[in-house]
C-alpha positions as a printed Julia matrix, in Angstrom:
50×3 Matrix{Float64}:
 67.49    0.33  36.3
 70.06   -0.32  39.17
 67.63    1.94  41.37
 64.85   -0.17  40.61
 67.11   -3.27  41.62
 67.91   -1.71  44.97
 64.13   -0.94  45.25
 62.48   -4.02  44.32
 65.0    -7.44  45.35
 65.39   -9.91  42.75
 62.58   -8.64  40.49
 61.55  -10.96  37.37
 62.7    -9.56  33.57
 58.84   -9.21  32.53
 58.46   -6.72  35.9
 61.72   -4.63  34.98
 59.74   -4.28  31.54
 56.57   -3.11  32.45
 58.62   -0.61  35.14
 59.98    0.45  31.88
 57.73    0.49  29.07
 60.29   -1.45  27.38
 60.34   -5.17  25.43
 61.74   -7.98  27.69
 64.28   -8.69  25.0
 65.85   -4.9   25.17
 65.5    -5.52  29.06
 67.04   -9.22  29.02
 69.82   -7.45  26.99
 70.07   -4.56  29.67
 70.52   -7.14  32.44
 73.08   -9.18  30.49
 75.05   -5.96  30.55
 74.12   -5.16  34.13
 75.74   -8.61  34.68
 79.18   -8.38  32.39
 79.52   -4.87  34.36
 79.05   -6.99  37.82
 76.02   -4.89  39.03
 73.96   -7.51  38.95
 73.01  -11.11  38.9
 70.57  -13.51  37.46
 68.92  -16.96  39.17
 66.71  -18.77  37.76
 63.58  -18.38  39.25
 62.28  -21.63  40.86
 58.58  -21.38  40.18
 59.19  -21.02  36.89
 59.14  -24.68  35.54
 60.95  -24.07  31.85
């Protein structure tokens, strides 16, 4: 996953998923870890109006 980070900047949880052939929950739980670790970071994505 962190090579597909470096790949693709900033990509959205539903992409990471379909990269992965996994749910978005097991990859929003992935990321959470990601982020606790400090290897990554989430933003809120500002097209998305939720």
């Amino acid at each position: 996953m962190l090579h597909l980070l470096l790949r693709r900047p900033r990509p959205r949880i539903q992409d990471i998923a379909e990269e992965f052939s996994i749910t978005v929950g097991g990859t929003s739980k992935v990321v959470d870890r990601l982020e606790a670790a400090g290897l990554s970071e989430r933003r809120a994505n500002p097209n998305d109006r939720r």
